[in-house]
PLY file of the C-alpha trace (Angstrom):
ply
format ascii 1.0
element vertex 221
property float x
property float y
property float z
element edge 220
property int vertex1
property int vertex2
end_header
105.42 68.59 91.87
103.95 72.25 91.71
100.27 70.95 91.28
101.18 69.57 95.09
100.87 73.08 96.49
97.07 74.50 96.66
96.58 77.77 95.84
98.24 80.66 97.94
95.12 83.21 98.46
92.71 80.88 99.40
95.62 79.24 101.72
96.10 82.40 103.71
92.41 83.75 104.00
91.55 80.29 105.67
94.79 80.04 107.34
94.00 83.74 108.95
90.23 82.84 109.62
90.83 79.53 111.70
91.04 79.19 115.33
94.37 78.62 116.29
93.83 75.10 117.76
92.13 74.10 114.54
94.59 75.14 112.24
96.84 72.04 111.42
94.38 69.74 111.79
92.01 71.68 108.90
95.10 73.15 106.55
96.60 69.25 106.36
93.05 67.50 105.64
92.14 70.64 103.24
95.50 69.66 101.31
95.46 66.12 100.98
91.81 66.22 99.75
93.45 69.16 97.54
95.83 66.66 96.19
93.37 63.78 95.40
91.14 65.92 93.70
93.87 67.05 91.37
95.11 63.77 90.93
91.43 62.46 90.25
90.07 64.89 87.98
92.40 67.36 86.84
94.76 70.77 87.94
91.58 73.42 87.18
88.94 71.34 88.51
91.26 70.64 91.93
91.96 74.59 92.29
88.07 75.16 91.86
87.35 72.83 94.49
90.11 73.72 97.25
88.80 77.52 96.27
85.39 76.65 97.21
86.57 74.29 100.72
88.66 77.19 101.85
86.31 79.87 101.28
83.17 78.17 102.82
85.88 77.21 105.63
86.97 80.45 106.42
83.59 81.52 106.30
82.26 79.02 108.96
85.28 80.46 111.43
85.70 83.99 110.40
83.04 85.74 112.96
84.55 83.67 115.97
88.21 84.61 115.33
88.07 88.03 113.49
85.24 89.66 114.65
87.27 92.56 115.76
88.36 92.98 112.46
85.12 92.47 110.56
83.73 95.67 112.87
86.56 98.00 112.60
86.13 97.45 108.69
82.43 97.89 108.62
83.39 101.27 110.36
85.92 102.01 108.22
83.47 101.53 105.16
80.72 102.97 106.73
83.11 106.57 107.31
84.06 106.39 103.98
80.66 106.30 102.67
79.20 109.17 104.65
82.10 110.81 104.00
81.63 110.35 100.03
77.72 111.54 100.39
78.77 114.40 102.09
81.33 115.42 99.31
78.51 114.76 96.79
75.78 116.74 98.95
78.00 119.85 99.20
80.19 119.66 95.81
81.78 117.84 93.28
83.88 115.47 94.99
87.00 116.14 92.88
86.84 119.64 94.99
88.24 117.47 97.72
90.79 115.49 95.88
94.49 117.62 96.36
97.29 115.15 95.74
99.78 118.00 97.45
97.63 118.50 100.53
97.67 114.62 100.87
101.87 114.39 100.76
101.82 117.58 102.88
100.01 115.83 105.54
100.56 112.24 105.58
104.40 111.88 104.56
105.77 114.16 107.57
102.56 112.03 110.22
104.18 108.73 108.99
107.82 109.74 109.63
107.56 111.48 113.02
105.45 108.37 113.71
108.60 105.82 112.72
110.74 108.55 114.74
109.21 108.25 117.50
108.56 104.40 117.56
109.58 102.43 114.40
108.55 101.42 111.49
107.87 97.71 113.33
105.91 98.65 115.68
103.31 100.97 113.09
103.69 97.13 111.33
102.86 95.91 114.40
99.94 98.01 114.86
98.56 97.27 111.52
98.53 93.24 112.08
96.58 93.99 115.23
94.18 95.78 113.63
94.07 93.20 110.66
94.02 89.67 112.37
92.51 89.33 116.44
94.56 86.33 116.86
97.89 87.85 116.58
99.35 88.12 120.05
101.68 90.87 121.25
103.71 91.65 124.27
102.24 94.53 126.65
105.23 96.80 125.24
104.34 95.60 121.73
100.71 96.80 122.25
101.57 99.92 123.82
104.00 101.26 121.27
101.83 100.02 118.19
98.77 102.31 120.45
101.68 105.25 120.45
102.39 104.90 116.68
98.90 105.40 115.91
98.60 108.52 118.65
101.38 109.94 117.03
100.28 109.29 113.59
96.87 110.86 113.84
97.70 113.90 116.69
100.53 114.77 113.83
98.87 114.32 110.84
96.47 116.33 112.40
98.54 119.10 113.28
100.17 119.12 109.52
96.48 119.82 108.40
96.38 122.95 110.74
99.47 124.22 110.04
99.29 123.59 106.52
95.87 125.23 106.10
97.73 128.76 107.97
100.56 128.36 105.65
97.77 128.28 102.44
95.82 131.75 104.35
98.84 133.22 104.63
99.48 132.93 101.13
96.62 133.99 100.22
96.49 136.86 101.96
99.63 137.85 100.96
99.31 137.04 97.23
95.29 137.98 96.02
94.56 141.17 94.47
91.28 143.39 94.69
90.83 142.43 91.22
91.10 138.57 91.79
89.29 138.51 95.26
85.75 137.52 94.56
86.97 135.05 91.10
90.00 133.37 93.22
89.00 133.70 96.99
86.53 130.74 97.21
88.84 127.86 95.09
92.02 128.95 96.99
90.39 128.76 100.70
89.05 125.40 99.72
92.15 124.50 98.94
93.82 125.92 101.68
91.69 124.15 104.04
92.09 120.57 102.55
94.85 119.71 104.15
92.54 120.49 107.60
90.18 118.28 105.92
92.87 115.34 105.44
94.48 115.73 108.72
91.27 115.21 110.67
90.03 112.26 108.99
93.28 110.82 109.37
93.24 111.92 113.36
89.45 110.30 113.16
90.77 106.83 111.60
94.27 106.68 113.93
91.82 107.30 117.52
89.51 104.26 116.62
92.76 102.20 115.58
94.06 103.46 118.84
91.36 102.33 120.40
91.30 99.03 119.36
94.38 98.09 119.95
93.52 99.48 123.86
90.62 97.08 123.67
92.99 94.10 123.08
95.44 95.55 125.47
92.87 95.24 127.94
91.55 91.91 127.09
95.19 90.57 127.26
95.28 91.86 131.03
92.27 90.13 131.82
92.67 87.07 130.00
0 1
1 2
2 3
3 4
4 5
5 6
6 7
7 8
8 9
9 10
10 11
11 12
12 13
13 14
14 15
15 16
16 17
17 18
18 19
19 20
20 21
21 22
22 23
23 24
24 25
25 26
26 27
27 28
28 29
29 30
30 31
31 32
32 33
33 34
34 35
35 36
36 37
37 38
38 39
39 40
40 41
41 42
42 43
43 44
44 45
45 46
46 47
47 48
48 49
49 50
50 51
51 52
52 53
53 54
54 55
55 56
56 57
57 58
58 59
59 60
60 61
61 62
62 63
63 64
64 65
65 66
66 67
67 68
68 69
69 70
70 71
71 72
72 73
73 74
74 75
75 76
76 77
77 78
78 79
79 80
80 81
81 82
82 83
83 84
84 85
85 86
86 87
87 88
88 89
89 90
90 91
91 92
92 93
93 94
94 95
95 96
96 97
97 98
98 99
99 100
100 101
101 102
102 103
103 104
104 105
105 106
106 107
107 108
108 109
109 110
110 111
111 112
112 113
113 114
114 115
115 116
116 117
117 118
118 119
119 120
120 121
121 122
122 123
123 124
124 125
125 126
126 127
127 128
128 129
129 130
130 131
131 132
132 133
133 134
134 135
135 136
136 137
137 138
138 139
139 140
140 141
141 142
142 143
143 144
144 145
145 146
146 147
147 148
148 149
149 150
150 151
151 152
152 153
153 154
154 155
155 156
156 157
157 158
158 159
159 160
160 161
161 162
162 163
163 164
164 165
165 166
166 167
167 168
168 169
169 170
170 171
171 172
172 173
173 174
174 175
175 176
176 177
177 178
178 179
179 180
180 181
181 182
182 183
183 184
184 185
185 186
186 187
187 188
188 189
189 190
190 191
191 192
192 193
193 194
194 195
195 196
196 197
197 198
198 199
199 200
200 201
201 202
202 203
203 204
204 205
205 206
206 207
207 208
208 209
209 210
210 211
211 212
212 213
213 214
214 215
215 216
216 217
217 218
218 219
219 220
């Protein structure tokens, strides 16, 4: 019967927060308490409870097994808010919001990256970076490292050479008459794309570097 089954986001948080030697043992008691519950007192008040178990359970396990993880997000978050007061310290932030700039940079990154490895191996990459107790072969970990070199040197790159294309434009299009109106809004434009491409580059080296990290404590284990 469907009530059988215990909810499937609560199942896979827990399921990705347990040790690996602990998982079986924990996901089959969790369950068959899951299904006395529901058979005792109800479907809601059995989803409630197996909510709550899982939760506090993954809680109890999540610094031991996903550490990594919980650091590389606290980064992550911690960039993105700096990088939010600085938009609000020097502007509006909508100045730095170009949808174009953002296709122009990251849609020609993420192909040359797939070109050059594969779209399973930038996969790859990203479950490394999202669980610490996936394991990979050396060659898996080297060419999810690549994807993300290739990713952020190109992306990168697009933001440089997009930002010349934009000058040159510029400079080829503005009038006396429009310089000191139209001068400021198009270089900040222009030099969004820079702006993307580096925080990109910034994000890809630390993923890089993570993943090297693992590499090495694979080697050593």
């Amino acid at each position: 019967m469907a009530f059988n089954h215990p909810p499937k986001m609560p199942s896979w948080f827990l399921s990705w927060a347990l040790p690996q030697e602990l998982h079986d043992a924990v996901m089959g008691d969790l369950i068959e308490e899951y299904q006395e519950q529901v058979a005792n007192f109800g479907l809601i008040k059995g989803q409630i409870w197996y909510w709550r178990q899982a939760l506090l359970s993954a809680v109890a396990f999540i610094q031991q097994t996903q550490r990594g993880f919980i650091m590389f997000l606290i980064s992550l978050l911690i960039f993105i808010a700096v990088t939010f007061m600085g938009m609000e310290l020097g502007f509006e932030t909508s100045a730095y919001i170009d949808v174009p700039s953002v296709i122009l940079v990251v849609l020609p990154a993420v192909f040359f990256s797939i070109a050059i490895t594969s779209i399973s191996d930038l996969k790859n990459g990203g479950i490394m970076l999202l669980s610490d107790k996936a394991e990979f072969s050396t060659l898996q970990l080297l060419l999810a490292k690549q994807s993300f070199h290739v990713l952020g040197n190109t992306a990168l790159l697009m933001g440089v050479f997009s930002s010349l294309l934009g000058a040159i434009a510029i400079a080829s299009n503005l009038s006396a008459e429009e310089f000191s109106s139209v001068f400021g809004p198009a270089v900040g434009v222009c030099l969004l794309t820079l702006y993307y491409g580096l925080a990109i580059k910034i994000i890809c080296y630390v993923a890089e570097q993570k993943i090297h990290n693992k590499q090495l404590q694979q080697e050593s284990a």
